[in-house]
PDB file of N, CA, C and O in Angstrom:
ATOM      1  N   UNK A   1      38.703 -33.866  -0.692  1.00  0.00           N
ATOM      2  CA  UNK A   1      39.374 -34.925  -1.426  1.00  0.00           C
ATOM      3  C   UNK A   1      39.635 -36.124  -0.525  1.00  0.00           C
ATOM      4  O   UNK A   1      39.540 -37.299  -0.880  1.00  0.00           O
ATOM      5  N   UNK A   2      39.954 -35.712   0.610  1.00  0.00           N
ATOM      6  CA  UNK A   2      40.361 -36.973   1.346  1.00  0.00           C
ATOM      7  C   UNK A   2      38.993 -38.066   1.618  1.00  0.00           C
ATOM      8  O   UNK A   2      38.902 -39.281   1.444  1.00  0.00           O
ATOM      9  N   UNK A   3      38.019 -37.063   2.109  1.00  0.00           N
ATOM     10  CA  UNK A   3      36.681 -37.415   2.220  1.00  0.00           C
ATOM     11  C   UNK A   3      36.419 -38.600   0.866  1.00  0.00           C
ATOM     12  O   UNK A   3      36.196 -39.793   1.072  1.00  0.00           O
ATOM     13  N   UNK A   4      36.485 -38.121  -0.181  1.00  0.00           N
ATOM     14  CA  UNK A   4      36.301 -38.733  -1.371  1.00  0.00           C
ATOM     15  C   UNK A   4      36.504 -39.938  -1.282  1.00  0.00           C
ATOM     16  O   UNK A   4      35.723 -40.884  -1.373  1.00  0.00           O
ATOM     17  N   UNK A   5      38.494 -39.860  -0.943  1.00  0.00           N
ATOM     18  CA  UNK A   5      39.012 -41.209  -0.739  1.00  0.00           C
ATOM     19  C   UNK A   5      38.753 -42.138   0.293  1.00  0.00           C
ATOM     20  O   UNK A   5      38.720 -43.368   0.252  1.00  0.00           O
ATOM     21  N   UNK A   6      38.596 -41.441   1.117  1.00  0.00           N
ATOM     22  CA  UNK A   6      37.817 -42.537   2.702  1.00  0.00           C
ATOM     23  C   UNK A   6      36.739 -43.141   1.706  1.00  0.00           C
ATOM     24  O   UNK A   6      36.784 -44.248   1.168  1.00  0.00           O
ATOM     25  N   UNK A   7      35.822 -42.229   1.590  1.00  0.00           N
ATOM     26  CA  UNK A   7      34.328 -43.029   1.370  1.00  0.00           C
ATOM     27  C   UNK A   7      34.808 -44.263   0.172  1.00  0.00           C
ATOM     28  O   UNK A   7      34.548 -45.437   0.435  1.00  0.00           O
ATOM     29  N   UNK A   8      35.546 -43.894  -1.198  1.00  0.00           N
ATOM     30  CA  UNK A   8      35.740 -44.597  -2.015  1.00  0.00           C
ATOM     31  C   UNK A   8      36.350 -46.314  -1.363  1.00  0.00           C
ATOM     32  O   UNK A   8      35.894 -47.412  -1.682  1.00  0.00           O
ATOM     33  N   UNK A   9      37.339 -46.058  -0.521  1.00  0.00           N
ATOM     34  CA  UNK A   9      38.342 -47.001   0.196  1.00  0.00           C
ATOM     35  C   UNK A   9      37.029 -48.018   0.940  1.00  0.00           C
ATOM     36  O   UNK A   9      36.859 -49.225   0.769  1.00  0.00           O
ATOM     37  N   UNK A  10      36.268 -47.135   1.735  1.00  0.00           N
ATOM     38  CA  UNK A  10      35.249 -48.121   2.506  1.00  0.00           C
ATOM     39  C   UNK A  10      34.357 -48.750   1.676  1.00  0.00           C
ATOM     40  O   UNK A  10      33.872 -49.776   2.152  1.00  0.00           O
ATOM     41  N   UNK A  11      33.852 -48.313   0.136  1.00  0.00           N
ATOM     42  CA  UNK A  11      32.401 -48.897  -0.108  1.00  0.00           C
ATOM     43  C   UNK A  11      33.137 -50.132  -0.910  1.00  0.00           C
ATOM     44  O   UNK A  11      32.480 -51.131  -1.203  1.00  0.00           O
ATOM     45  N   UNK A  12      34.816 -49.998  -1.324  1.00  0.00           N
ATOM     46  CA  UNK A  12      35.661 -51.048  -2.069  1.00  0.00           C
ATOM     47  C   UNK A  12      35.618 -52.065  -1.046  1.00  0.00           C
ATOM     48  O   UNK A  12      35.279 -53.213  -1.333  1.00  0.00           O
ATOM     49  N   UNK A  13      35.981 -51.681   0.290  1.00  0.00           N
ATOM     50  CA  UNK A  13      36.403 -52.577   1.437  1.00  0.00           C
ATOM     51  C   UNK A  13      34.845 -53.264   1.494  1.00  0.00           C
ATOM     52  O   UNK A  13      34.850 -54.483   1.321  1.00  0.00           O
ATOM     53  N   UNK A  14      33.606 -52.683   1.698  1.00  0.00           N
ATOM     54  CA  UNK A  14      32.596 -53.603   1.759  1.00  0.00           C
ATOM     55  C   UNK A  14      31.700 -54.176   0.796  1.00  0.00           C
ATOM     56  O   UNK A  14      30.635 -54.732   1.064  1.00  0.00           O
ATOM     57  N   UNK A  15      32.334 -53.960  -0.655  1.00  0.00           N
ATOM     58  CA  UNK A  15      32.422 -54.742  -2.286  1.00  0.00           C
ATOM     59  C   UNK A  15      32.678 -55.595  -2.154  1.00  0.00           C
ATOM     60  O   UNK A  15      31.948 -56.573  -2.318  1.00  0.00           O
ATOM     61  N   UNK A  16      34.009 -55.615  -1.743  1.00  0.00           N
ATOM     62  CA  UNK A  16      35.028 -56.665  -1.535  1.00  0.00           C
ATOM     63  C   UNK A  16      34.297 -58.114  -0.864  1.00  0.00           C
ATOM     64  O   UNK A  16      34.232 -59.181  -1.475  1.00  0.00           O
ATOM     65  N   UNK A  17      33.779 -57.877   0.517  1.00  0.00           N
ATOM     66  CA  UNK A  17      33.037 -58.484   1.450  1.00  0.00           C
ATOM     67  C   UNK A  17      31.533 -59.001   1.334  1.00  0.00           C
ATOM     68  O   UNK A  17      31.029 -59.983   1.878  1.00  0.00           O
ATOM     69  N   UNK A  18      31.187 -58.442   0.818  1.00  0.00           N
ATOM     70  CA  UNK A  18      30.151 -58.389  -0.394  1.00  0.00           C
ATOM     71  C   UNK A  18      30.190 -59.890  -1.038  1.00  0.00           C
ATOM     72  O   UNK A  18      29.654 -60.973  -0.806  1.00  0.00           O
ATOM     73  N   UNK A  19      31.172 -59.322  -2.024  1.00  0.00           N
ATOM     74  CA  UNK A  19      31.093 -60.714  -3.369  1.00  0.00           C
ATOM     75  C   UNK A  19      31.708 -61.862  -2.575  1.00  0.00           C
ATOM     76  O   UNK A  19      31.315 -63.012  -2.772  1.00  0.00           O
ATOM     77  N   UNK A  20      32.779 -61.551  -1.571  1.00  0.00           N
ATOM     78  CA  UNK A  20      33.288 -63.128  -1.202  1.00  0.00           C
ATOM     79  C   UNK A  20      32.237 -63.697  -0.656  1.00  0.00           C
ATOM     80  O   UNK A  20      32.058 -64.818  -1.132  1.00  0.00           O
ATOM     81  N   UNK A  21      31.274 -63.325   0.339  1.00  0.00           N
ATOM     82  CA  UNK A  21      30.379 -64.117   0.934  1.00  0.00           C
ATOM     83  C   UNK A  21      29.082 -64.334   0.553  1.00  0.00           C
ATOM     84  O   UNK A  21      28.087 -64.769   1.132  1.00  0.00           O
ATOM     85  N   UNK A  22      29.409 -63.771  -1.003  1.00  0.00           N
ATOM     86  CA  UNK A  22      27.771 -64.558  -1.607  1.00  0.00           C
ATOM     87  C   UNK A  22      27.605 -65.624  -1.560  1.00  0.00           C
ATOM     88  O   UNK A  22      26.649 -66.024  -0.897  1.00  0.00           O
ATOM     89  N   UNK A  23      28.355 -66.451  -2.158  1.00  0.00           N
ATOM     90  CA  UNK A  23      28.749 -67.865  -2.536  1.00  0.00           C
ATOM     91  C   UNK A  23      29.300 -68.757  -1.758  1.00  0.00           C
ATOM     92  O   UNK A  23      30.498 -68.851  -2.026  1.00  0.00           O
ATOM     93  N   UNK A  24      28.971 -69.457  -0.914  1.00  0.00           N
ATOM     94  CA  UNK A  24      30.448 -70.189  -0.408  1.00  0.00           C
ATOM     95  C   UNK A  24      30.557 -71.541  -1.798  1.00  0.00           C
ATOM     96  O   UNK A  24      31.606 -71.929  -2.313  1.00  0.00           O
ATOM     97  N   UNK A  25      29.622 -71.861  -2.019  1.00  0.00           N
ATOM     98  CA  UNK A  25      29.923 -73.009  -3.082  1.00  0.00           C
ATOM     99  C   UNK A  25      29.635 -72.211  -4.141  1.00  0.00           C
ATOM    100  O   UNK A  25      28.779 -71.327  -4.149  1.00  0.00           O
ATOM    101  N   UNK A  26      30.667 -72.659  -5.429  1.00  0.00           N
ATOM    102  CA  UNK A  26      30.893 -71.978  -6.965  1.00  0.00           C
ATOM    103  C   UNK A  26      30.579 -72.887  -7.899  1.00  0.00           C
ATOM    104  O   UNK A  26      31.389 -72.833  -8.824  1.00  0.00           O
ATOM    105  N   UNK A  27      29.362 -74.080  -8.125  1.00  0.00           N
ATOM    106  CA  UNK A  27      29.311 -74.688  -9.082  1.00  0.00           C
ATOM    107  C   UNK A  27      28.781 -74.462 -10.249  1.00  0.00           C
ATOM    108  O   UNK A  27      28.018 -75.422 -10.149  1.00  0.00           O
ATOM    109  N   UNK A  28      28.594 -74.152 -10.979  1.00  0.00           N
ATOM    110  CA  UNK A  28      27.395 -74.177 -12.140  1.00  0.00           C
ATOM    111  C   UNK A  28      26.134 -75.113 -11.950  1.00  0.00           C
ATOM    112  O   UNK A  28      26.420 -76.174 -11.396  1.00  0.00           O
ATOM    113  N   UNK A  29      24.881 -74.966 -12.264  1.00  0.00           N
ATOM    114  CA  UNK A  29      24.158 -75.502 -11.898  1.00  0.00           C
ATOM    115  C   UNK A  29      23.826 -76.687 -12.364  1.00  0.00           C
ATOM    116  O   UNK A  29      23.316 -77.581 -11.689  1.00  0.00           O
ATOM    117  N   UNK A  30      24.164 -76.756 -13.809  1.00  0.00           N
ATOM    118  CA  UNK A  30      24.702 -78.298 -14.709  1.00  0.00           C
ATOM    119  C   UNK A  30      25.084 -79.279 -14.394  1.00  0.00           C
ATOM    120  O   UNK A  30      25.145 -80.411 -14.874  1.00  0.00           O
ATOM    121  N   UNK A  31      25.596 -78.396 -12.780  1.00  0.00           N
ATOM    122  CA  UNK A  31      26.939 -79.679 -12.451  1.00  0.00           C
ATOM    123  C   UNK A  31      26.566 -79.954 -11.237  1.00  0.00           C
ATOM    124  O   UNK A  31      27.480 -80.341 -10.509  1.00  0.00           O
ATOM    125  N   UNK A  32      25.126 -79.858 -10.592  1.00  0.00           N
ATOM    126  CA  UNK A  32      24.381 -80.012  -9.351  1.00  0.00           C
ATOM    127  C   UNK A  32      23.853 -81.518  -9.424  1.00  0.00           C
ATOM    128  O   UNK A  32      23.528 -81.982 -10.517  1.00  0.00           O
ATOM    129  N   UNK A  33      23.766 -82.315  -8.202  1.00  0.00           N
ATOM    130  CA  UNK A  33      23.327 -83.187  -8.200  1.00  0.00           C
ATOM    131  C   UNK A  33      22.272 -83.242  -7.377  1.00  0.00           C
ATOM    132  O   UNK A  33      22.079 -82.448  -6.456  1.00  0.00           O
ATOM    133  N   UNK A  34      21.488 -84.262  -7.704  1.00  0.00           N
ATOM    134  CA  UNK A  34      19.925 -84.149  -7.274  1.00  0.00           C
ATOM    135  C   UNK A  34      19.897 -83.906  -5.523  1.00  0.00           C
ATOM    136  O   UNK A  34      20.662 -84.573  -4.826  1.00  0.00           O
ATOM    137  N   UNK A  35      19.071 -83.025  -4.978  1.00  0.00           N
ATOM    138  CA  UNK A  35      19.509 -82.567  -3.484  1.00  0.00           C
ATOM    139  C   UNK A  35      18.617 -84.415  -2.726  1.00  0.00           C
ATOM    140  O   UNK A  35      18.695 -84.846  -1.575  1.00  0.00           O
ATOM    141  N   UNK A  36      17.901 -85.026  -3.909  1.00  0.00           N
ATOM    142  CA  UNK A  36      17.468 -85.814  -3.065  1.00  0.00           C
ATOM    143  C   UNK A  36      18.500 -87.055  -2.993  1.00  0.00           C
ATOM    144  O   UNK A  36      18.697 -87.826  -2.054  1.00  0.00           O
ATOM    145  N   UNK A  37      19.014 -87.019  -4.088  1.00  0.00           N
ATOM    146  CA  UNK A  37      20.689 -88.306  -3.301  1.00  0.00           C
ATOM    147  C   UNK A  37      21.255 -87.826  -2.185  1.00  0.00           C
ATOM    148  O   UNK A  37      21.482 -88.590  -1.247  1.00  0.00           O
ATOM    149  N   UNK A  38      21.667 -86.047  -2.100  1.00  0.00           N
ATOM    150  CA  UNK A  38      22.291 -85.673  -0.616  1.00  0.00           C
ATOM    151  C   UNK A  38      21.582 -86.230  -0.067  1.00  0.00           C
ATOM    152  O   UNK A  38      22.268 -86.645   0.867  1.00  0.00           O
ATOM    153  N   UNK A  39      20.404 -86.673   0.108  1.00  0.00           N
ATOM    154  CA  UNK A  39      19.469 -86.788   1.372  1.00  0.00           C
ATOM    155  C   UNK A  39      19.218 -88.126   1.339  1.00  0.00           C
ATOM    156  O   UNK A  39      18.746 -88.305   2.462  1.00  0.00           O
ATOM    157  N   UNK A  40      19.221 -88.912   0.932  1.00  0.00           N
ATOM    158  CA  UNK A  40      19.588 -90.327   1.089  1.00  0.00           C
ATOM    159  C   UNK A  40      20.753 -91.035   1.105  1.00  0.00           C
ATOM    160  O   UNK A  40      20.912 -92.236   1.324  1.00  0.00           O
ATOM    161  N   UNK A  41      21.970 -89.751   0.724  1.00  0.00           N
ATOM    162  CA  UNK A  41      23.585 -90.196   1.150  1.00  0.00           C
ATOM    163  C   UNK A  41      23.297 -90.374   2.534  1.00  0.00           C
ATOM    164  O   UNK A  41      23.253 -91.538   2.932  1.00  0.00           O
ATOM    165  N   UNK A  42      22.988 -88.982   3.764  1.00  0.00           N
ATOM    166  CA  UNK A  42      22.735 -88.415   4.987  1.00  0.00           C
ATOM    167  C   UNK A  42      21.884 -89.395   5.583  1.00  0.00           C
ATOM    168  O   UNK A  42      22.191 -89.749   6.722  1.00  0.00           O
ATOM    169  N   UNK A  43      20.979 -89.857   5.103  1.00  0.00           N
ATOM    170  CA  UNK A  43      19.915 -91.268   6.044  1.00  0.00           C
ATOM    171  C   UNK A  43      20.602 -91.904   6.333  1.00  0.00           C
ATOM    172  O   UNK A  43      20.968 -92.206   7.469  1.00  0.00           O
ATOM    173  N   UNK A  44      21.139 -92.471   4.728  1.00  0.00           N
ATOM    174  CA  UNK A  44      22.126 -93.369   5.155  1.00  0.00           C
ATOM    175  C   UNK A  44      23.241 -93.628   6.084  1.00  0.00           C
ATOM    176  O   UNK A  44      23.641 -94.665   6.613  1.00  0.00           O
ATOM    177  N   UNK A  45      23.658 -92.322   6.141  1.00  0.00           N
ATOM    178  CA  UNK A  45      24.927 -92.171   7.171  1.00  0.00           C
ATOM    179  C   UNK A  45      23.885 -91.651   8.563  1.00  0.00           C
ATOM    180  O   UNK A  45      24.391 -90.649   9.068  1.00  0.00           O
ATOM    181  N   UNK A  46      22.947 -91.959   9.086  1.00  0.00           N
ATOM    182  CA  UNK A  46      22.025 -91.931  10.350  1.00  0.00           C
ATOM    183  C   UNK A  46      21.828 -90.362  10.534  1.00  0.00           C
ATOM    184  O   UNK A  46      22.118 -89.832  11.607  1.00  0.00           O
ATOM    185  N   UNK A  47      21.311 -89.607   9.423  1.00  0.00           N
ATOM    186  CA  UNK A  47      21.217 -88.456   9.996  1.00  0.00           C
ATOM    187  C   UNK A  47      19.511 -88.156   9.616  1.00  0.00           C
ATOM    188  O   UNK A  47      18.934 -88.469   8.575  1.00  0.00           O
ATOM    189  N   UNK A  48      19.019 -87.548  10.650  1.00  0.00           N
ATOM    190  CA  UNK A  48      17.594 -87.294  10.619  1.00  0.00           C
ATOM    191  C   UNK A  48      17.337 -85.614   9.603  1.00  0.00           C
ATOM    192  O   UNK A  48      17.697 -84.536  10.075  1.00  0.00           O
ATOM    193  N   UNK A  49      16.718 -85.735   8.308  1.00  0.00           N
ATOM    194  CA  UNK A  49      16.603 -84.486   7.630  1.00  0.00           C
ATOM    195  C   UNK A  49      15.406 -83.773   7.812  1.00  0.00           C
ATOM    196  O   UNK A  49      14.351 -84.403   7.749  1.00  0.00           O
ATOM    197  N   UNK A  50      15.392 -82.393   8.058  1.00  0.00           N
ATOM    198  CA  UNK A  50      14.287 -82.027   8.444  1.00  0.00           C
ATOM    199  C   UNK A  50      14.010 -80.761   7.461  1.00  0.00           C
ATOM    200  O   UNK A  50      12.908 -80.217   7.401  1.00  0.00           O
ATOM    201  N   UNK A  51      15.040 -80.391   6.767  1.00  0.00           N
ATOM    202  CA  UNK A  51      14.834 -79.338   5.635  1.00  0.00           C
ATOM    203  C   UNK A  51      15.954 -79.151   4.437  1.00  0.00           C
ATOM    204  O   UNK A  51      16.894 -78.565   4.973  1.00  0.00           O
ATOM    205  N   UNK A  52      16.183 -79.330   3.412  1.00  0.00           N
ATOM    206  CA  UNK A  52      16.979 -78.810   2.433  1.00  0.00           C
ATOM    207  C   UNK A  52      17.114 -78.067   1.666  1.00  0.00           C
ATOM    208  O   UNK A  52      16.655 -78.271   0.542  1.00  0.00           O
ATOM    209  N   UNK A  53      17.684 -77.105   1.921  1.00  0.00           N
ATOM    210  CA  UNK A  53      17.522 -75.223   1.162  1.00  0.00           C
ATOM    211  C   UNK A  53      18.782 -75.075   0.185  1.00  0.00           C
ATOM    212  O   UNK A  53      19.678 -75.917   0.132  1.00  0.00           O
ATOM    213  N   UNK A  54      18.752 -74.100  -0.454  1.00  0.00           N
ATOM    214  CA  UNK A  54      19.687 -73.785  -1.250  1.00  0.00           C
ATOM    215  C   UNK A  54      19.796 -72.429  -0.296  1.00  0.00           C
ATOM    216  O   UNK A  54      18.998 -71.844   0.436  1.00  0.00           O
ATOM    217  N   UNK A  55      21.151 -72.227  -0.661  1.00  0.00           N
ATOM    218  CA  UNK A  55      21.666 -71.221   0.013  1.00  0.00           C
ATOM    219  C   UNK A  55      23.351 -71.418  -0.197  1.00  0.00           C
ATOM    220  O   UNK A  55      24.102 -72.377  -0.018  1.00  0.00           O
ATOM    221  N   UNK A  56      23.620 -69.600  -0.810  1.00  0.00           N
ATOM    222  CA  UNK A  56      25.177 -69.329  -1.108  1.00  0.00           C
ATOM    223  C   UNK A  56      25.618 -70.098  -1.724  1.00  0.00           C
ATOM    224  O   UNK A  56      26.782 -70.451  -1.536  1.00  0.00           O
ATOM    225  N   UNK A  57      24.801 -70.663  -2.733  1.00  0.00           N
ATOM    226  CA  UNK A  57      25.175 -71.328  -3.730  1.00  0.00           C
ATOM    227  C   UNK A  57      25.394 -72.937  -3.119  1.00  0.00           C
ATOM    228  O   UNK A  57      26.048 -73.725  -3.801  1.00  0.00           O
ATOM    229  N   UNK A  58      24.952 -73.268  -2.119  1.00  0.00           N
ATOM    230  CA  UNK A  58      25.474 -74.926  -1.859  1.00  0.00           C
ATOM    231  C   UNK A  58      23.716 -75.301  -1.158  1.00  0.00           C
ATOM    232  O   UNK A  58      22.675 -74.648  -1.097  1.00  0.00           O
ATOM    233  N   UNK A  59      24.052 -76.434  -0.805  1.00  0.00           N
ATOM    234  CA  UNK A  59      22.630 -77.006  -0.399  1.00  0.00           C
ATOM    235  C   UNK A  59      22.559 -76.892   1.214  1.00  0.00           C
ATOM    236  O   UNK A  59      23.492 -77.300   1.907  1.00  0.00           O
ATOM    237  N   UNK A  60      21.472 -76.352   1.730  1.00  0.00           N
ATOM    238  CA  UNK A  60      21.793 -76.216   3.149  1.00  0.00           C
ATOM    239  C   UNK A  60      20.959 -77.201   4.124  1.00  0.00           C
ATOM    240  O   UNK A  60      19.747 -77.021   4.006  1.00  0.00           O
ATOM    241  N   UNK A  61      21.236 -77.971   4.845  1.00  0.00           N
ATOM    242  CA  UNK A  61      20.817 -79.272   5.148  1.00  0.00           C
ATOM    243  C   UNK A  61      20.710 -78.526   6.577  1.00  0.00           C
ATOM    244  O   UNK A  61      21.477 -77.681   7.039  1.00  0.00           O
ATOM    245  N   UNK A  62      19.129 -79.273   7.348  1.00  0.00           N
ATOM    246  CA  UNK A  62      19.316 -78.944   9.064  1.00  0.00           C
ATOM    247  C   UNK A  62      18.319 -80.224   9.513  1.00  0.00           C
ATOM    248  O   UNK A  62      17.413 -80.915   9.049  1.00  0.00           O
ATOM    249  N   UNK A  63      18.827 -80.118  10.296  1.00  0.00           N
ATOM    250  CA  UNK A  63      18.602 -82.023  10.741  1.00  0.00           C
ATOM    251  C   UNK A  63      19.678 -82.417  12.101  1.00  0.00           C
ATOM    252  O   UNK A  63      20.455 -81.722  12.756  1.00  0.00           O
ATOM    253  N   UNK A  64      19.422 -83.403  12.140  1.00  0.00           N
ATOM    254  CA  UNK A  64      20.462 -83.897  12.847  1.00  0.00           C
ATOM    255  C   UNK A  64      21.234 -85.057  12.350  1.00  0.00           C
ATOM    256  O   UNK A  64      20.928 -85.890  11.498  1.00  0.00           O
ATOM    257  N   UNK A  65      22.785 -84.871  13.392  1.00  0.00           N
ATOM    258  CA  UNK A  65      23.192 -85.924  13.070  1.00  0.00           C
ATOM    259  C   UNK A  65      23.224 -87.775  13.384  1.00  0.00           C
ATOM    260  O   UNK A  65      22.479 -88.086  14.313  1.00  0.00           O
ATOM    261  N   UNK A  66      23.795 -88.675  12.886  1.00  0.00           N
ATOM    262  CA  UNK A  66      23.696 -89.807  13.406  1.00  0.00           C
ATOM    263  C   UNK A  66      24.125 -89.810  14.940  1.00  0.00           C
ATOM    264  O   UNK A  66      23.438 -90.682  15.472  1.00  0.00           O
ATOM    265  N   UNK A  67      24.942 -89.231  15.866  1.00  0.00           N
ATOM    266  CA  UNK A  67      24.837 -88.753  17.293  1.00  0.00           C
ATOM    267  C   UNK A  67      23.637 -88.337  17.877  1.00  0.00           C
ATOM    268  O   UNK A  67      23.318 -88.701  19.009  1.00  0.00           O
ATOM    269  N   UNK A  68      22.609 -87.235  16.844  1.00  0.00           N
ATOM    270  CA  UNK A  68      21.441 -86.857  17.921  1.00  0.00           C
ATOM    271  C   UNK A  68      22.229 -85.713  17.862  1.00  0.00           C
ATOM    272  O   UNK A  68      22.423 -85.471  19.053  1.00  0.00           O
ATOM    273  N   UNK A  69      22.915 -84.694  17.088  1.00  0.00           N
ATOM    274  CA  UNK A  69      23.419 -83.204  17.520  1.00  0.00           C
ATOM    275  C   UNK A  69      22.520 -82.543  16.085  1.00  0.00           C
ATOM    276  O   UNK A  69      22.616 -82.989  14.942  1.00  0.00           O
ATOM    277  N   UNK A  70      21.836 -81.624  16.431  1.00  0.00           N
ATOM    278  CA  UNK A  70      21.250 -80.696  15.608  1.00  0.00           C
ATOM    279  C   UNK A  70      22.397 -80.133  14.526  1.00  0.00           C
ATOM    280  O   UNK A  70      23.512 -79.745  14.875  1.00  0.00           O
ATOM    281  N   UNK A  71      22.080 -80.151  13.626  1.00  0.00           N
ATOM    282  CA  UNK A  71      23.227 -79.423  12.477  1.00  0.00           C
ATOM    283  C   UNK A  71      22.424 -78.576  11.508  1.00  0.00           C
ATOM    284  O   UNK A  71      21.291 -78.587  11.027  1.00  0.00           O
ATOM    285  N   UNK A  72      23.716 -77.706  11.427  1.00  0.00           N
ATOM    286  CA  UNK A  72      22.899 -76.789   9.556  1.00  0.00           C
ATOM    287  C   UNK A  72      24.127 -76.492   9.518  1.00  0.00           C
ATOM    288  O   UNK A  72      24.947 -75.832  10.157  1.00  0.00           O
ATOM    289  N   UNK A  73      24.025 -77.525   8.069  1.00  0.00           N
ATOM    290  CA  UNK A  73      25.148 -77.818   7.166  1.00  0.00           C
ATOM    291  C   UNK A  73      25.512 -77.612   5.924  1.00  0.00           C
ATOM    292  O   UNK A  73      24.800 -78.228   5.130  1.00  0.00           O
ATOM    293  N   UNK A  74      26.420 -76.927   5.405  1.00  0.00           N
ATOM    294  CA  UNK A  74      26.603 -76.422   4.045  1.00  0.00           C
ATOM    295  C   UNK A  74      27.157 -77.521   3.189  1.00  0.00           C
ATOM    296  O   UNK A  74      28.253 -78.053   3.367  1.00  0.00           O
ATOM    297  N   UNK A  75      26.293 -77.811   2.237  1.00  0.00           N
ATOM    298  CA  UNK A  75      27.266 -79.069   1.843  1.00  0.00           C
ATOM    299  C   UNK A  75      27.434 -78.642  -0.165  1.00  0.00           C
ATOM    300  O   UNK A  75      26.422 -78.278  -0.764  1.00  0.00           O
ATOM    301  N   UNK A  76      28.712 -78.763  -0.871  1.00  0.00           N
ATOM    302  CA  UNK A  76      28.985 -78.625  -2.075  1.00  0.00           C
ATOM    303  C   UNK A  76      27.790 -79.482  -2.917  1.00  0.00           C
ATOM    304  O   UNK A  76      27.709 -80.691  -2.703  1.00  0.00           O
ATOM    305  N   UNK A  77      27.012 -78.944  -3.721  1.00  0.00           N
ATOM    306  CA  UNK A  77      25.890 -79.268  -4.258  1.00  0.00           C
ATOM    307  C   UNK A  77      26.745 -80.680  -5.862  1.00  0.00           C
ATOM    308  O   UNK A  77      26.130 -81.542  -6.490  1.00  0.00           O
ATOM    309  N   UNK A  78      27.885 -80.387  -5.935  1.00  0.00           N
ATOM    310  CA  UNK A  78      28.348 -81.266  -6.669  1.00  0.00           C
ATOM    311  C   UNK A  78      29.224 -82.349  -6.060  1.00  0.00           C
ATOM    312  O   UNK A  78      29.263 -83.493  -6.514  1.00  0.00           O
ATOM    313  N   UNK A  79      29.719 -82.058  -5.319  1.00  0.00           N
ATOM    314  CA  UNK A  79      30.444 -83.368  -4.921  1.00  0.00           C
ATOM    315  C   UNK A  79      30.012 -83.936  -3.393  1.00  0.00           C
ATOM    316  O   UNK A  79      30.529 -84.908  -2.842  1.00  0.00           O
ATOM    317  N   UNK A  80      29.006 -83.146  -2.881  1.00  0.00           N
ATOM    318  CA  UNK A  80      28.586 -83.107  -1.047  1.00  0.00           C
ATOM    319  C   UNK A  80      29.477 -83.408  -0.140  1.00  0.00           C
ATOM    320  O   UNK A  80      29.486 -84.241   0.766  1.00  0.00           O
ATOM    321  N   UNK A  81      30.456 -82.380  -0.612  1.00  0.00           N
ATOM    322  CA  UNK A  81      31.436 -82.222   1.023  1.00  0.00           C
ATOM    323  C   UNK A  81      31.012 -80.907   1.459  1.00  0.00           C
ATOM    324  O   UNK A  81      30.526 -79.931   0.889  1.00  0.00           O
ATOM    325  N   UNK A  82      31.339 -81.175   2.610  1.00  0.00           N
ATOM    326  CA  UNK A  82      30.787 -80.319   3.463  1.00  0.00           C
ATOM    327  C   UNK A  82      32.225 -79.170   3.437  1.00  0.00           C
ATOM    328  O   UNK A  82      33.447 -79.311   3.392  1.00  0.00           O
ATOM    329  N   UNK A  83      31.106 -77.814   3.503  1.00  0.00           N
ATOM    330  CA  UNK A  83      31.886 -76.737   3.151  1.00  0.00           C
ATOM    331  C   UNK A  83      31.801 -75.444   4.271  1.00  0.00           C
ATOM    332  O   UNK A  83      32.707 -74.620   4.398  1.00  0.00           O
ATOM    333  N   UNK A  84      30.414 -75.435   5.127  1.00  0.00           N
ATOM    334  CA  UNK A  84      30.465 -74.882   6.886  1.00  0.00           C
ATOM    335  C   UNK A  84      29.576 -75.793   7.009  1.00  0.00           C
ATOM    336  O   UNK A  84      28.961 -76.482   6.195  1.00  0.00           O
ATOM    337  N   UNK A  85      29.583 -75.679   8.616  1.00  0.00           N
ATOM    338  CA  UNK A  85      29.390 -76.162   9.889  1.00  0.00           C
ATOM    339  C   UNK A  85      29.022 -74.676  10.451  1.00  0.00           C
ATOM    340  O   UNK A  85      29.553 -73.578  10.286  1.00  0.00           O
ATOM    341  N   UNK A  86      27.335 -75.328  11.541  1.00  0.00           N
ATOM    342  CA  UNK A  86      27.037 -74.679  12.257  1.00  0.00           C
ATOM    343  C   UNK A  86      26.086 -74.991  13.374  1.00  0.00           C
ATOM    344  O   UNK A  86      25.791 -74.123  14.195  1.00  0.00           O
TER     345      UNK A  86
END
């Protein structure tokens, strides 16, 4: 029985962990804006784009920035704030 409950407790604990980190962005897709304005917001602001993916639900940008620092960037596919950094 205890066995039972361990195993039950752990596969909840990595359910749990699971669903939070599918998604980091939750929009509906209705409510997506074209990934090619992100990418002419980002020129605009001096950043060099070198790929734009979807991923966890947000748009995943890697490029660099207007500095010259390499980025891959999670950005909200509806409003493009940035949601990680990496």
């Amino acid at each position: 029985m205890k066995r039972f409950a361990l195993s039950l407790l752990i596969a909840s604990v990595a359910g749990i962990g699971t669903a939070a980190a599918e998604d980091i962005c939750n929009v509906p897709q209705a409510e997506w804006q074209p990934k090619e304005a992100l990418q002419q917001k980002l020129v605009s602001e001096g950043w060099t784009i070198k790929a734009i993916k979807i991923d966890e639900g947000c748009y995943e940008v890697y490029g660099k920035d207007a500095a010259g620092q390499r980025m891959e960037t999670y950005f909200d596919p509806k409003s493009f704030a940035v949601m990680k950094q990496d």
